[in-house]
C-alpha positions in Angstrom: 16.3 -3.0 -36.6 16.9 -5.0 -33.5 14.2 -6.9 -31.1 13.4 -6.2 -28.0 11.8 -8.7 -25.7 9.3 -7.3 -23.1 9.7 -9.2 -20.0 6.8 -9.6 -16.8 9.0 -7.2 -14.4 9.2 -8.2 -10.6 6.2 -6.7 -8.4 7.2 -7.6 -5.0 8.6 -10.1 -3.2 6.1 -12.6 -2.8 4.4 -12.3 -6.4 5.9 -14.5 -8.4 2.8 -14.8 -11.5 0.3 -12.8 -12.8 -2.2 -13.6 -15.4 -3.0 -11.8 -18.2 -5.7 -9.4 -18.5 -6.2 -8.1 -21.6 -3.8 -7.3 -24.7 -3.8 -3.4 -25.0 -2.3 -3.2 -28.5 -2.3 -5.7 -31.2 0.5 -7.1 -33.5 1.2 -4.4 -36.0 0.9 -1.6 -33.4 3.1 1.1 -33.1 4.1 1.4 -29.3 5.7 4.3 -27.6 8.2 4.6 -24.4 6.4 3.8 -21.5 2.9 3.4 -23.2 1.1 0.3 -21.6 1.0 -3.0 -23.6 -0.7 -5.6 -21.3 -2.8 -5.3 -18.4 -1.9 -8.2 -16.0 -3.6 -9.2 -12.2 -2.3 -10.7 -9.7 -3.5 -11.5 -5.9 -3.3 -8.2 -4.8 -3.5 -5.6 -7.5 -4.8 -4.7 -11.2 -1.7 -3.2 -13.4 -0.1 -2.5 -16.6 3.3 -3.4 -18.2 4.8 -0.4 -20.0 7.4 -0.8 -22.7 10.7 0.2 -22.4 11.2 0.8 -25.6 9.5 2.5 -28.7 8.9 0.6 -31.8 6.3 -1.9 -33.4 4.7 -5.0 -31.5 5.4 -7.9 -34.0 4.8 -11.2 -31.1 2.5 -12.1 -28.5 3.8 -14.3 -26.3 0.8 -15.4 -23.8 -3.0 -15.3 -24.6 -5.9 -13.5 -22.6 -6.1 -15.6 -19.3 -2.2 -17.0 -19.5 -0.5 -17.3 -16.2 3.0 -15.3 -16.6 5.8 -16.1 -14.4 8.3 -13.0 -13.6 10.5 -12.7 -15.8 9.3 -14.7 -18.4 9.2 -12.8 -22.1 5.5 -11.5 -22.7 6.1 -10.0 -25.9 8.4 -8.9 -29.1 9.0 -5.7 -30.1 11.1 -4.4 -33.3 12.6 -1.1 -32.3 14.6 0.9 -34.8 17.9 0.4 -32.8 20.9 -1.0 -34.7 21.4 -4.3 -33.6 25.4 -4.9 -32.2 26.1 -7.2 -35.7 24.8 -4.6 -37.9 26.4 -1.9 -36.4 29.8 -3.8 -36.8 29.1 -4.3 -40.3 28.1 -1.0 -41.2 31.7 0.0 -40.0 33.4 -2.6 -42.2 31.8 -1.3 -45.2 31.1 2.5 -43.8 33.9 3.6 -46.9 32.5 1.9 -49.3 29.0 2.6 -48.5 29.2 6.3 -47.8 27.1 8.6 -49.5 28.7 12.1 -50.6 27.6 15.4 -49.5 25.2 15.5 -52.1 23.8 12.7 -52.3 23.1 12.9 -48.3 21.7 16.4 -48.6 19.1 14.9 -51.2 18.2 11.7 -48.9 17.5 14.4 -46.2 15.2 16.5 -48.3 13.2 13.4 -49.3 12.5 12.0 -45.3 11.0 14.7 -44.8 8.0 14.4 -46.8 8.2 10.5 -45.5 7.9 11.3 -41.6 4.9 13.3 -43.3 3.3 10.6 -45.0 3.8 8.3 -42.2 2.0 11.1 -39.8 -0.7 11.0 -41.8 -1.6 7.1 -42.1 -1.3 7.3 -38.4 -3.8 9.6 -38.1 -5.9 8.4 -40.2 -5.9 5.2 -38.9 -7.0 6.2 -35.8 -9.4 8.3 -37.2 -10.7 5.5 -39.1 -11.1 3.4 -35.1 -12.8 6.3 -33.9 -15.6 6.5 -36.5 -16.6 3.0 -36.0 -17.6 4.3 -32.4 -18.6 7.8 -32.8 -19.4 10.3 -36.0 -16.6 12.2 -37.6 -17.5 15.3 -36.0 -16.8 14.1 -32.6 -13.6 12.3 -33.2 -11.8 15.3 -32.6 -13.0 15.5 -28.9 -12.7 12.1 -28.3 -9.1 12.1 -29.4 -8.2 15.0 -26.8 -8.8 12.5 -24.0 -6.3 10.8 -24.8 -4.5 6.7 -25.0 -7.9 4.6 -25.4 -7.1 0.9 -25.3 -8.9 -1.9 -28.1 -11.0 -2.8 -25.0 -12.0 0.3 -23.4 -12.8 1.3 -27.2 -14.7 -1.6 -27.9 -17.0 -1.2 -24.8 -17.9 2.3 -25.5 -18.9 0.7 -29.2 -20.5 -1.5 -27.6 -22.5 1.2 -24.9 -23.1 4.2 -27.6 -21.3 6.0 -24.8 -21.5 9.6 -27.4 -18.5 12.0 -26.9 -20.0 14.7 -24.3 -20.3 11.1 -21.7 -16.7 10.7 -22.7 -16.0 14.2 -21.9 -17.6 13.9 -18.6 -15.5 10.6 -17.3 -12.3 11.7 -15.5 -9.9 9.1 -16.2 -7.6 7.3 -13.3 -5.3 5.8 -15.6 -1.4 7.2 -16.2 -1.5 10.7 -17.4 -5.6 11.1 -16.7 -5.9 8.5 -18.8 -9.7 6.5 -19.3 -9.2 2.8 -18.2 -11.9 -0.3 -18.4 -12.8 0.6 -14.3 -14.0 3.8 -15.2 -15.8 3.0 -18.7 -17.5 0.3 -16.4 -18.1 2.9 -13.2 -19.8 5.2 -15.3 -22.1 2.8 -17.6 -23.3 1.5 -13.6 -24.1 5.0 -12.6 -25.7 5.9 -16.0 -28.1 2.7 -16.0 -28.6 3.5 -11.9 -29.7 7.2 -13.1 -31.7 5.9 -16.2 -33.8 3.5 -13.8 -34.7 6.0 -11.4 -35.4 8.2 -14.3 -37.8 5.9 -15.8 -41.9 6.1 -14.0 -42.7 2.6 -13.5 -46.3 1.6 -15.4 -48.0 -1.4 -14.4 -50.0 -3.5 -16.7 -52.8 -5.0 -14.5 -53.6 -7.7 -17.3 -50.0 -8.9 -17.3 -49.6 -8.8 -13.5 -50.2 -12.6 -13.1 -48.7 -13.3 -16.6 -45.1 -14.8 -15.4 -43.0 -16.5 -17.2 -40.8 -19.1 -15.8 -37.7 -17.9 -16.9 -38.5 -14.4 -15.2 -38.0 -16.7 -11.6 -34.8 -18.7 -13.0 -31.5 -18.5 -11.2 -28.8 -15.8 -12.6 -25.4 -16.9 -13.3 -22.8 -14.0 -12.3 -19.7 -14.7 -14.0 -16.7 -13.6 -10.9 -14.7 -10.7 -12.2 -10.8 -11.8 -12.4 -9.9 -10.5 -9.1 -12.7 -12.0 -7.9 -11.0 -15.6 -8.9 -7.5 -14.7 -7.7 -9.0 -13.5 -4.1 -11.0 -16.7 -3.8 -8.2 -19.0 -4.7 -5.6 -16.9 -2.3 -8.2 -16.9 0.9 -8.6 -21.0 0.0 -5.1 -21.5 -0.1 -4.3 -19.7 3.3 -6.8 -21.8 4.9 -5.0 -25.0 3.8 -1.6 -23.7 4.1 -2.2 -22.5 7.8 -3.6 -24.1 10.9 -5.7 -21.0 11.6 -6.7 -20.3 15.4 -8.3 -17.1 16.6 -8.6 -15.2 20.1 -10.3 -11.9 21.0 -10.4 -9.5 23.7 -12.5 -6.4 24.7 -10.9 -3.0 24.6 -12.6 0.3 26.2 -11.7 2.8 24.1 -13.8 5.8 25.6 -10.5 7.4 25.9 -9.4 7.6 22.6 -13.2 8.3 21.2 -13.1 11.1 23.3 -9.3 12.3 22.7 -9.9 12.1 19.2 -13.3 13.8 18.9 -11.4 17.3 20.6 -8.5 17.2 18.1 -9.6 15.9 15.0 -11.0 19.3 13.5 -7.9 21.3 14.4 -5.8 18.8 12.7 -8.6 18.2 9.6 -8.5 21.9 9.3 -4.4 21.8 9.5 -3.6 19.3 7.1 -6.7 19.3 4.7 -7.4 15.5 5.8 -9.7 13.0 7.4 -8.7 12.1 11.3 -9.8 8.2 11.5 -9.4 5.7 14.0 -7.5 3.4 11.4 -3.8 4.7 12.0 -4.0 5.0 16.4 -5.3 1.3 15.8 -2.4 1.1 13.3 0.7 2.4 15.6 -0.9 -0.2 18.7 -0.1 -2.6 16.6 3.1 -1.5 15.5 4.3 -0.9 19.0 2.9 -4.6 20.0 4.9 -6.5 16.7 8.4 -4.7 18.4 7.1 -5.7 21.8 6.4 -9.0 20.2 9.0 -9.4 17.0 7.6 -13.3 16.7 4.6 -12.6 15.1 6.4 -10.3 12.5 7.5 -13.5 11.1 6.4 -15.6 7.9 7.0 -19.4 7.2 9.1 -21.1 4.0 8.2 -24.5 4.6 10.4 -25.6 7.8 12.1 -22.3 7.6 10.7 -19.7 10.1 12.2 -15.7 8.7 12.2 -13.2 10.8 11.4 -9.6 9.3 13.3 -7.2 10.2 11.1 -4.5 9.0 7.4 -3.9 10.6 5.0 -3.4 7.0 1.7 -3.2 8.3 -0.9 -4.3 5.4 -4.6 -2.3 5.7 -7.1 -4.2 4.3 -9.3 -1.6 2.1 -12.7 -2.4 0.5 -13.3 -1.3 -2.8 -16.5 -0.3 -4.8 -16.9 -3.4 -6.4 -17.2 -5.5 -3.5 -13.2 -6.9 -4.0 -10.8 -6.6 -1.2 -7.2 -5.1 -1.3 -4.2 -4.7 1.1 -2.0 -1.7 0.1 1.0 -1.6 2.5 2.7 1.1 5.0 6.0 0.0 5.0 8.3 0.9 8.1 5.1 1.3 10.3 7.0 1.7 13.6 9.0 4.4 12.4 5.7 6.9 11.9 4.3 9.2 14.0 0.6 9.6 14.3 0.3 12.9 11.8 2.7 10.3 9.1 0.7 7.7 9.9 -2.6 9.2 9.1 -1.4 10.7 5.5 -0.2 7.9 4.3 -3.2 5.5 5.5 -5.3 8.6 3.8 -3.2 7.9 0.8 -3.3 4.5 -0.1 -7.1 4.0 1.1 -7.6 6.6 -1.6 -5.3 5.7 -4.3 -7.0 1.9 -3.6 -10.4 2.8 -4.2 -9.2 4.8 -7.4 -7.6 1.7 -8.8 -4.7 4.0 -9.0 -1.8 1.5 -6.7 1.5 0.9 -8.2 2.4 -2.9 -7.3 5.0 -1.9 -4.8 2.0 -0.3 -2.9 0.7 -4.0 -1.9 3.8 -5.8 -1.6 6.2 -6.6 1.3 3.6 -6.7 4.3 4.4 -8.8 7.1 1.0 -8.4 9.2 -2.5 -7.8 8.2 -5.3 -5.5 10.0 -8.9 -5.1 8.7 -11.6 -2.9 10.2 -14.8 -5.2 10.2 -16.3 -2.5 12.4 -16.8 -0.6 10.3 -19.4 -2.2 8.7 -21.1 -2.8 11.8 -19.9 -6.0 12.9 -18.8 -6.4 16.3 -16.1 -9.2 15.5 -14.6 -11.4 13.2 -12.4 -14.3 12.0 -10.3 -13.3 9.6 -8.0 -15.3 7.0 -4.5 -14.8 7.4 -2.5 -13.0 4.3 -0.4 -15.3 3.2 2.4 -16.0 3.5 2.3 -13.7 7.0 1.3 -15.5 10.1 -1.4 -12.8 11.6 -3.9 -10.5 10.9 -5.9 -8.5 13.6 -9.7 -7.2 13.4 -10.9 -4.6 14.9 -15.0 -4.5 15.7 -17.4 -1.5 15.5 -17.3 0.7 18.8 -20.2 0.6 20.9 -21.6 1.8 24.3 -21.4 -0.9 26.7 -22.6 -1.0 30.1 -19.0 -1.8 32.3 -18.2 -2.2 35.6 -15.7 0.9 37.0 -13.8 0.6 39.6 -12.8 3.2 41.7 -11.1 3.7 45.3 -14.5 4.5 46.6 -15.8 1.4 45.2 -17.2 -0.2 41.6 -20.1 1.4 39.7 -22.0 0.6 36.7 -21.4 3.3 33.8 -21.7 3.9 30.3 -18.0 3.3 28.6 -17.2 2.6 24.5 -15.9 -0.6 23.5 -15.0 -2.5 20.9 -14.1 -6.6 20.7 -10.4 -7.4 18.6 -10.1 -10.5 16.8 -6.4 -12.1 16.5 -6.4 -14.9 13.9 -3.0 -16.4 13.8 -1.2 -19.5 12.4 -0.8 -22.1 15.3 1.7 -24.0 13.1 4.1 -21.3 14.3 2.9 -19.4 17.1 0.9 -20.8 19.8 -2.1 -19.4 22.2 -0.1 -17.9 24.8 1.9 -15.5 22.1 -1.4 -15.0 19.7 -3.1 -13.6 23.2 -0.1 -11.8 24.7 -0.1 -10.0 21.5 -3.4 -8.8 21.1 -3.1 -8.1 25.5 -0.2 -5.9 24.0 -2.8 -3.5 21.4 -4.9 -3.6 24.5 -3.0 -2.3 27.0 -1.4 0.3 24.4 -4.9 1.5 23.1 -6.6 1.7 27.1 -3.7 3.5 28.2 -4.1 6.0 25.7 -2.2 9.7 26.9 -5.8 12.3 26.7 -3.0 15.3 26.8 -1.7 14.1 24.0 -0.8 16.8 21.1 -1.2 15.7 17.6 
């Protein structure tokens, strides 16, 4: 027997901590390679820590709600490997210790039954976990859906979630596998569903029959994330000495461009055509115009990034923000750029991001506009040194000037917001910048093929 110690690996290189989650198997739990032990968050994504090795958990380093440094041992687990001093030993004394031919033969025909036995308990065991949530003649479905961690077990307990709704929940975990967000996606739907379900009756004698608790203030506990996004946004805004700028862009050209080729290229390569990666490639084309604002700050230390890792901040379900990464942004063209924005905006919303998805960014965008707001001020990703908004695209009445003279017309614009750190880069390069996207995105090429 050896131990092997299950260490917090590295997730980037500016996550240094996460906390933990939630304890997916308990001491006395057999683990296999590469099956998840401990679900960790940090300040841009939700994830699990597989083992590397297959044996028993016998140590739990860190409690629910620990902060974990990289690196540092999270757990203990015995494997069945030989340790080094034991395997020198055993060869010291393999002469005197060796069995005969005989006596090996038996030892063989007696693990057998063993590997058997110990099949058995195992199943049973998790037989016997299954019955406390469901009858016995549904554990065999619920078994087929594979891995179910204490707590996603414990909530379907808790829920009376019966094994054709378990049936009916696609899982987004590794190998399909059910995970907490989607036990908690599908109770929200099922009580949204039940509600609307449900004829409301009115009791006239009770109408004016209130209680004072029914108009009493709730208390909503924030989810994890919720706490590691607040404290991240709070700390950019006293790390940085944030200072915004905006501009107008008309953008009638590429609404118009893109309204011609988007089906031929939807129908082409099976996927959405959205204004997200042309915004994306301006602003890869204005950071190499402009390499100083692809820069990030380590104390009096200003580094340069060599690389252009655009982050896109992506709105998920549950109201939390996160910023999955294209890395090498200036090296895509338009179709590249669209798949892989398609990509991670899907695999975000799916809780399905490996850590190296949201890590390495060294600018920020977010589409406010999208939600109908015309501008924002947004706070800088630490420990980058920008982050650009775009606003919703509206008809605007412009001024148009032509060699016959200006008229008033109908034109689509749309207001950027450039909030940069002023510690590090002043107003003339935080406007020149967002001048840059301008220029690039109002001298958009109509002919061009995509």
């Amino acid at each position: 027997m050896s131990r092997f110690e299950l260490k917090l690996p590295k997730m980037g290189e500016s996550v240094a901590e996460a906390t933990i989650t939630s304890w997916l198997k308990d001491i006395g739990d057999e683990i296999q390679f590469d099956e998840a032990v401990v679900e960790i968050a940090t300040d841009k994504v939700d994830s699990e820590v597989p083992s590397e090795k297959k044996g028993v958990l016998i140590e739990k380093c860190f409690e629910v709600d620990d902060v974990v440094e990289v690196g540092q041992t999270i757990a203990i687990i015995e494997t069945e490997e030989i340790d080094e001093t034991d395997k020198d030993n055993s060869e010291l004394n393999s002469e005197i210790d060796k069995p005969s031919e005989v006596e090996e033969s038996s030892k063989e025909v007696i693990k057998q039954p063993e590997v058997e036995e110990s099949t058995k308990e195992t199943i049973k065991e998790l037989e016997g976990s299954l019955n406390d949530i469901i009858s016995e003649d549904e554990v065999e479905n619920i078994s087929e859906s594979g891995f179910l961690s204490p707590l996603v077990k414990n909530i379907i307990k808790k829920e009376n979630i019966s094994s054709n709704e378990l049936s009916s929940i696609n899982g987004t975990g590794k190998n399909n596998r059910i995970t907490k967000n989607d036990i908690l996606r599908f109770i929200s739907n099922r009580s949204v569903v039940v509600e609307k379900s449900i004829e409301p009756k009115i009791d006239i004698q009770s109408v004016n029959k209130f209680e004072v608790s029914d108009f009493s203030d709730e208390v909503i506990e924030m989810t994890k994330m919720g706490k590691i996004i607040s404290n991240h946004m709070t700390q950019s805004v006293k790390t940085s000495a944030h200072v915004q700028s905006f501009i107008e862009v008309d953008v009638t050209n590429i609404y118009n461009w893109r309204s011609r080729v988007k089906s031929g290229f939807e129908s082409r390569e099976g996927q959405k055509f959205t204004f997200t990666p042309i915004f994306i490639e301006a602003v890869a084309v204005a950071l190499r115009q402009y390499p100083m604002m692809n820069i990030s700050v380590d104390e009096n230390k200003i580094i340069l990034k060599k690389k252009i890792n655009i982050g896109m901040a992506t709105a998920l379900s549950d109201g939390n923000l996160i910023v999955p990464v294209i890395k090498n942004a200036d090296q895509l063209n338009l179709v590249g750029m669209a798949k892989t924005v398609n990509d991670l905006a899907s695999r975000a919303r799916n809780n399905n991001l490996n850590p190296d998805d949201v890590s390495g960014g060294t600018y920020t965008v977010t589409n406010v506009g999208v939600f109908g707001s015309i501008m924002g001020t947004p706070i800088i990703n630490q420990p980058q040194v920008g982050i650009l908004a775009f606003g919703a695209i509206r008809k605007m009445p412009s001024v148009i000037e032509t060699e016959e003279g200006d008229y008033i017309g109908i034109r689509k614009k749309m207001i950027i917001s450039h909030s940069y750190d002023h510690r590090v880069v002043n107003g003339a390069l935080g406007s020149k910048f967002i001048k840059a996207v301008k220029e690039y995105l109002e001298n958009w090429n109509s002919n061009r093929e995509i």
